[in-house]
C-alpha positions in Angstrom: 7.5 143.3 -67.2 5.4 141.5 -64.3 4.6 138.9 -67.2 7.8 138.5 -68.5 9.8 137.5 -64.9 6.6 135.0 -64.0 7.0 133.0 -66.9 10.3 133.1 -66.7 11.0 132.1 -63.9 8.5 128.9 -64.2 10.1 128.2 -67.8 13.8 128.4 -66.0 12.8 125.5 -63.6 11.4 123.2 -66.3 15.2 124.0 -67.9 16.5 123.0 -65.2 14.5 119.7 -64.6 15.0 118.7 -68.5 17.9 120.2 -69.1 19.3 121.0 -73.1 16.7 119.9 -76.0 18.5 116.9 -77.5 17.4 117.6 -81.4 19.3 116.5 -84.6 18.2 119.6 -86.8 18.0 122.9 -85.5 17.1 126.0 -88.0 17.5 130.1 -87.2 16.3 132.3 -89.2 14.0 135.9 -90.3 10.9 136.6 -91.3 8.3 139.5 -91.6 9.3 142.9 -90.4 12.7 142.4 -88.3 11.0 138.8 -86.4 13.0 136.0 -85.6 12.5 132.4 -85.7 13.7 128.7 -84.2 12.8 125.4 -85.5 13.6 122.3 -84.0 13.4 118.3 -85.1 14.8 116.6 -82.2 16.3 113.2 -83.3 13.5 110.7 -81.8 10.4 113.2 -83.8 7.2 111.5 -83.0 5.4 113.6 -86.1 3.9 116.1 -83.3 4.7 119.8 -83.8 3.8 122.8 -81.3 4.0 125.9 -82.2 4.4 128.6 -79.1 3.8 131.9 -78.2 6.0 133.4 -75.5 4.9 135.9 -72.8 5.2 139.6 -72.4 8.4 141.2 -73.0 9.2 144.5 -72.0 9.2 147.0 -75.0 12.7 148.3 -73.9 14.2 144.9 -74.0 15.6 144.1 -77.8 13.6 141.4 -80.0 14.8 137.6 -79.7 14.1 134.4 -79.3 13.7 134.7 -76.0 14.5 132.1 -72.5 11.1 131.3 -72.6 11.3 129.6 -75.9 14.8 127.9 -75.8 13.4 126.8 -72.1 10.1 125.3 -73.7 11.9 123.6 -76.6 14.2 121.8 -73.6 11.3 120.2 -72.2 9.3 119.2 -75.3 12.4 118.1 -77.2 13.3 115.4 -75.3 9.1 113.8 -75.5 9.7 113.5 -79.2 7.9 116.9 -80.0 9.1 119.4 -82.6 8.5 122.7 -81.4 8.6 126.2 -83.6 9.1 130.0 -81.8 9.3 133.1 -83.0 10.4 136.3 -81.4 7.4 138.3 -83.0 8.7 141.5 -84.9 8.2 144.1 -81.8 7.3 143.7 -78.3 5.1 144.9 -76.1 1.3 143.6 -76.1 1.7 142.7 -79.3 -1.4 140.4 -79.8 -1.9 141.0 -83.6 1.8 140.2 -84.6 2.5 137.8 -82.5 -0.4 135.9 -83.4 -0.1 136.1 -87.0 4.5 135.1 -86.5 3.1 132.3 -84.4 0.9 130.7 -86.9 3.3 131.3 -89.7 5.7 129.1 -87.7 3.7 126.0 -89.6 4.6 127.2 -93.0 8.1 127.7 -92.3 8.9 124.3 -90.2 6.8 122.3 -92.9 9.1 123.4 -96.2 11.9 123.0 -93.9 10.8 119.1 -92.4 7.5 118.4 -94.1 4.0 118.2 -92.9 3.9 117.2 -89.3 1.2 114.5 -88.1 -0.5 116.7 -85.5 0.0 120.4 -84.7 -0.3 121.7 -81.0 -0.5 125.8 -80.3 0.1 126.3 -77.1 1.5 129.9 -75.0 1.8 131.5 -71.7 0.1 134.7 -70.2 0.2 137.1 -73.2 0.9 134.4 -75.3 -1.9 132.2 -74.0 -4.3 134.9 -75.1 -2.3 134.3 -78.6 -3.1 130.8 -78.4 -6.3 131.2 -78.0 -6.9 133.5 -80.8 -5.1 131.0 -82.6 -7.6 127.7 -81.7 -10.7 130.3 -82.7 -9.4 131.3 -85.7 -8.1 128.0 -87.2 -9.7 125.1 -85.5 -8.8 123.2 -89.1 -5.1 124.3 -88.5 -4.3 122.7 -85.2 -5.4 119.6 -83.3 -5.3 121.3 -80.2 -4.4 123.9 -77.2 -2.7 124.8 -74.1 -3.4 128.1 -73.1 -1.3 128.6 -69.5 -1.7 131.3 -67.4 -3.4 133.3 -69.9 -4.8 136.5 -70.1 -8.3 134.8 -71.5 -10.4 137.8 -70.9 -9.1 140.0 -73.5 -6.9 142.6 -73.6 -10.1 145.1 -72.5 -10.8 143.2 -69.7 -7.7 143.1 -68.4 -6.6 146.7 -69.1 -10.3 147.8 -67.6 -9.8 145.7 -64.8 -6.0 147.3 -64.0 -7.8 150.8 -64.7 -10.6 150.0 -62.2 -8.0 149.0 -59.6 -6.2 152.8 -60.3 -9.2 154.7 -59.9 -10.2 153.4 -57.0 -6.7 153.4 -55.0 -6.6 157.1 -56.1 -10.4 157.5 -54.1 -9.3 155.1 -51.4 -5.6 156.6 -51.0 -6.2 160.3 -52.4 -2.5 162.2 -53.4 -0.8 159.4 -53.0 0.2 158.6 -57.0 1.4 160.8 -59.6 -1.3 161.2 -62.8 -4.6 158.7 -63.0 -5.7 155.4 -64.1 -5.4 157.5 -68.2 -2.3 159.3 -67.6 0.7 160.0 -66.0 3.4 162.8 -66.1 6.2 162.5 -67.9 9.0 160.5 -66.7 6.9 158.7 -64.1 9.2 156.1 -62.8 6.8 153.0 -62.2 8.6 151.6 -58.9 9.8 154.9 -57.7 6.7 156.5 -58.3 3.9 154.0 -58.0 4.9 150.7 -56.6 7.0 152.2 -53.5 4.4 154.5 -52.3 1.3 152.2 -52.9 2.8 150.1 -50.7 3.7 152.6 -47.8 0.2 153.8 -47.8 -1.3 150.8 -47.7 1.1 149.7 -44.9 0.3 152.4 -42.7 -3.5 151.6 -43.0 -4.9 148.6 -44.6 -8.4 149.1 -44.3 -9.6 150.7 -47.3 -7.4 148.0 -49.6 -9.8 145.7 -48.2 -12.9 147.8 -49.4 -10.9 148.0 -52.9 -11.0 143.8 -52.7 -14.7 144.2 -52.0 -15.7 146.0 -55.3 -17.0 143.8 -58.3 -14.9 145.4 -60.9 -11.5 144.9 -58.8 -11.8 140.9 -57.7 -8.4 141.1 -56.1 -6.7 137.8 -55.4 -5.6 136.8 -52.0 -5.6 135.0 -49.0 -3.5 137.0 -46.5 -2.8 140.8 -46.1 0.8 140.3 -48.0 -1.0 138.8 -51.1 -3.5 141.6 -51.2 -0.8 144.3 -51.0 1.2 142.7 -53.8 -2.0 141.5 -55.9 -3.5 145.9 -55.4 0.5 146.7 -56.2 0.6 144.7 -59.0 -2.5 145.9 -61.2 -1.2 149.5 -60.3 2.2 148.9 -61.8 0.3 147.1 -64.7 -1.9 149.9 -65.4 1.4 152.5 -65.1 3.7 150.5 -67.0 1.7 149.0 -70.0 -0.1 153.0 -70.3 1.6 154.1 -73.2 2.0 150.9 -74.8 -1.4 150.2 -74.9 -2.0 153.6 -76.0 -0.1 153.2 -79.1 -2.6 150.4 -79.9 -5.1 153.0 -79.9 -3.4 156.0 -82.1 -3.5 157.9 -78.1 -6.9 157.6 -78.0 -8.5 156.7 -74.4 -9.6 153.1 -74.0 -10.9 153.1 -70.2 -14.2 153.9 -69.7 -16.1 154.0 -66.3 -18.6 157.0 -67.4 -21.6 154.6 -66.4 -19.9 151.9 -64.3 -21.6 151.2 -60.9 -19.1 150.4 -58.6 -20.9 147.6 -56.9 -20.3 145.4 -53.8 -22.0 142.3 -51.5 -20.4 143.1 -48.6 -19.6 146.8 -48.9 -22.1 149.2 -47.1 -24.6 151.2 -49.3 -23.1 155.0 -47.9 -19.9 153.7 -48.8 -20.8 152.7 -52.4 -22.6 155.8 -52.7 -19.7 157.4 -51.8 -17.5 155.6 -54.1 -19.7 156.3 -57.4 -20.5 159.7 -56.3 -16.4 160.7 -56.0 -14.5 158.2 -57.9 -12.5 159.8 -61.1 -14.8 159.1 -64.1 -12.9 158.4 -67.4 -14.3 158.7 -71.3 -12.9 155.9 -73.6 -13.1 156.8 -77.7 -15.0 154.3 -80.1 -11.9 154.0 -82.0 -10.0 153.1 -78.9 -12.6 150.3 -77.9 -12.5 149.0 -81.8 -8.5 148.5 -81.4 -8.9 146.6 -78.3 -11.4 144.2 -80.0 -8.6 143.3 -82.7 -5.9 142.8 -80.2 -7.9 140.5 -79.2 -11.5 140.1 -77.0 -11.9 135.7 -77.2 -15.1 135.3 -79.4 -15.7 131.8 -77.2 -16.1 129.8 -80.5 -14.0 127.0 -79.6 -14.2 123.8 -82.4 -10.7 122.2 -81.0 -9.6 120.9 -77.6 -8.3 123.1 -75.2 -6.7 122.6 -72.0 -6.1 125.5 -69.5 -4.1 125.5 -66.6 -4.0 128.1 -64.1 -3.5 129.8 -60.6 -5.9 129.9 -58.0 -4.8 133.0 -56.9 -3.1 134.9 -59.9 -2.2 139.1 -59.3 -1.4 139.1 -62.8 -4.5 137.8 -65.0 -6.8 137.1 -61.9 -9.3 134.3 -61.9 -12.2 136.7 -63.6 -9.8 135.8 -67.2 -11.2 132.3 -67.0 -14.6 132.6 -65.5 -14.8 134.8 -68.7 -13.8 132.3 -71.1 -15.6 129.8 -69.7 -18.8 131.6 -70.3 -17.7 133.1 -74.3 -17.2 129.2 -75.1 -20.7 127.8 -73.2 -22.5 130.7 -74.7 -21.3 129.3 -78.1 -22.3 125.2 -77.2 -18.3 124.5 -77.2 -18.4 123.3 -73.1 -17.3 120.4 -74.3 -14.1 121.5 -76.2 -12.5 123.2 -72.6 -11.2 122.0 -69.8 -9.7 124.6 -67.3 -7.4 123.0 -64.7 -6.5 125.8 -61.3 -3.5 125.2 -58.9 -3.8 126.5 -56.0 -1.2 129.0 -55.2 -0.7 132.7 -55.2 1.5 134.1 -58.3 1.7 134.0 -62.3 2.4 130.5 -63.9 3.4 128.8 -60.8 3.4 125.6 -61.7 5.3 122.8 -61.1 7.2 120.7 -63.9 5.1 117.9 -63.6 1.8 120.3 -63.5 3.0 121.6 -66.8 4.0 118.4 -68.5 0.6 116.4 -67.1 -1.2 119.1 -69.0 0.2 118.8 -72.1 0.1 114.7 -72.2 -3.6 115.1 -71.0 -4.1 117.2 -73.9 -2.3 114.9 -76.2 -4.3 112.1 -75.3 -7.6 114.1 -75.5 -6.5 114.7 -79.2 -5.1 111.5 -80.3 -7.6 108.5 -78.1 -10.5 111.2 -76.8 -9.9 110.6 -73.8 -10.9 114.0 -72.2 -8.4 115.3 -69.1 -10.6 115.6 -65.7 -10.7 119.6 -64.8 
């Protein structure tokens, strides 16, 4: 849900700047298991196509093409680029289906236009992870990639990291949330229940969410009290609201485990790091559970295409660890030279301006047609 509102709102200011997609040949239709798609030609087509994957949408919300894509086909449109969405068949973290309706997007906008020239993938927090599964998987396929905001650690990282951040606020804050970081009673109301009273206890004493930014395993982002409240608050309602979602990835079986973790620190002192590994909730993941994860989907690194990636300094969503990550899985593959990451600097999810956004892609255009690669 927290991904869904950030990139909506950034994609509802691009709308705004660009306003409708001016395009001669628009095509609905369905495909796969109940999934929707849009195809567009806009009337000045420079032979460019991107494909996109949107961001997370809540499982209770009903599949569509969503803003997102009508709001990334108004400012592509207008350059000359064709641009092909689907609403994937389900939602939810839906990494394998909405990776395999994205790329099926080429098939279905080349019998309906023809071959385009050049093919772009490109998506935005969930879906950024989709474009990146995307460039690994069929470098041959597509020219290039803009992965925005995206969750480039894998869904294990980012659900470990979100865990981490649960177990810890319950040893920091004891009492003060309903369940653990594995499971939570039923009908556990995430901002009645978890966000309201996370915040109320670490109002009335902010001192140990400062020990919680300290550990290794939770980097928090921030640069003033408020932005470390909301950054703690937000992996807590992450961890709470994506729980049983992620769970049905796994057939119910656990997928956090912290059985050997060492809760480590620089700055923290070593009785309260003791204390820490010696009382924190321990948690046993299944193999199965860790196996599902790795499909849905942990970035190999092996990166044979150009890819741009643009992203916030300080992001409570898919903190800064998501690209340090990638960075690494791609060097420890010899593809350096295929990446670029770009970083704002500003706290939030895809908060980036117009311009930001548009610079990226004509960067990455350029880098694919005239090599001309973008500066970081």
């Amino acid at each position: 849900m927290i991904l869904r509102r950030a990139c909506l709102a950034l994609l509802i200011l691009l709308g705004i700047l660009v306003g409708q997609a001016r395009a001669d040949d628009v095509i609905d239709g369905r495909f796969g298991p109940g999934a929707l798609y849009r195809l567009v030609r806009p009337t000045n087509w420079n032979g460019g196509l991107v494909v996109y994957a949107h961001g997370y949408v809540s499982p209770d919300q009903p599949v569509a093409i969503t803003p997102d894509d009508a709001l990334v086909i108004s400012l592509l449109a207008p350059q000359g680029f064709a641009v092909a969405v689907s609403s994937f068949s389900e939602n939810g973290w839906v990494i394998k289906d909405g990776s395999q309706r994205t790329h099926q997007l080429l098939g279905l906008f080349t019998a309906k236009f023809g071959q385009p020239t050049a093919v772009y993938v490109g998506g935005a927090s969930m879906g950024g992870l989709i474009a990146i599964k995307l460039a690994e998987m069929y470098p041959g396929t597509y020219a290039g990639a803009l992965a925005a905001c995206a969750a480039s650690g894998g869904t294990q990282r980012l659900a470990d990291y979100r865990a981490h951040a649960r177990a810890l606020f319950d040893f920091f804050y004891p009492n003060v949330l309903p369940g653990s970081a594995v499971d939570l009673p039923a009908g556990t109301d995430v901002t009645q229940d978890i966000v309201l009273p996370a915040i109320a206890a670490m109002t009335a004493n902010l001192s140990p969410a400062f020990a919680m930014a300290a550990v290794d395993q939770t980097p928090f982002p921030f640069a003033t009290p408020a932005e470390l409240v909301e950054s703690i608050v937000t992996a807590l309602a992450s961890n709470a609201a994506d729980l049983a979602q992620l769970q049905s990835l796994t057939n119910g079986h656990p997928y956090f485990d912290n059985r050997s973790t060492n809760y480590s620190s620089a700055t923290l002192p070593a009785p309260l790091l003791h204390a820490i590994n010696a009382g924190i909730d321990r948690f046993d993941a299944s193999p199965n559970a860790l196996q599902a994860f790795a499909h849905n989907y942990d970035p190999s690194g092996d990166l044979r295409l150009p890819m741009l990636m643009l992203s916030d300094a300080r992001d409570p969503v898919v903190p800064g660890f998501n690209q340090v990550s990638y960075a690494a899985a791609v060097a420890a593959t010899g593809a350096a030279d295929f990446l670029v990451q770009r970083q704002v600097q500003a706290f939030g999810h895809c908060v980036f301006t117009p311009a930001q956004l548009g610079s990226a892609f004509s960067d990455l255009v350029l880098w694919v047609q005239f090599g001309i690669k973008p500066t970081p």
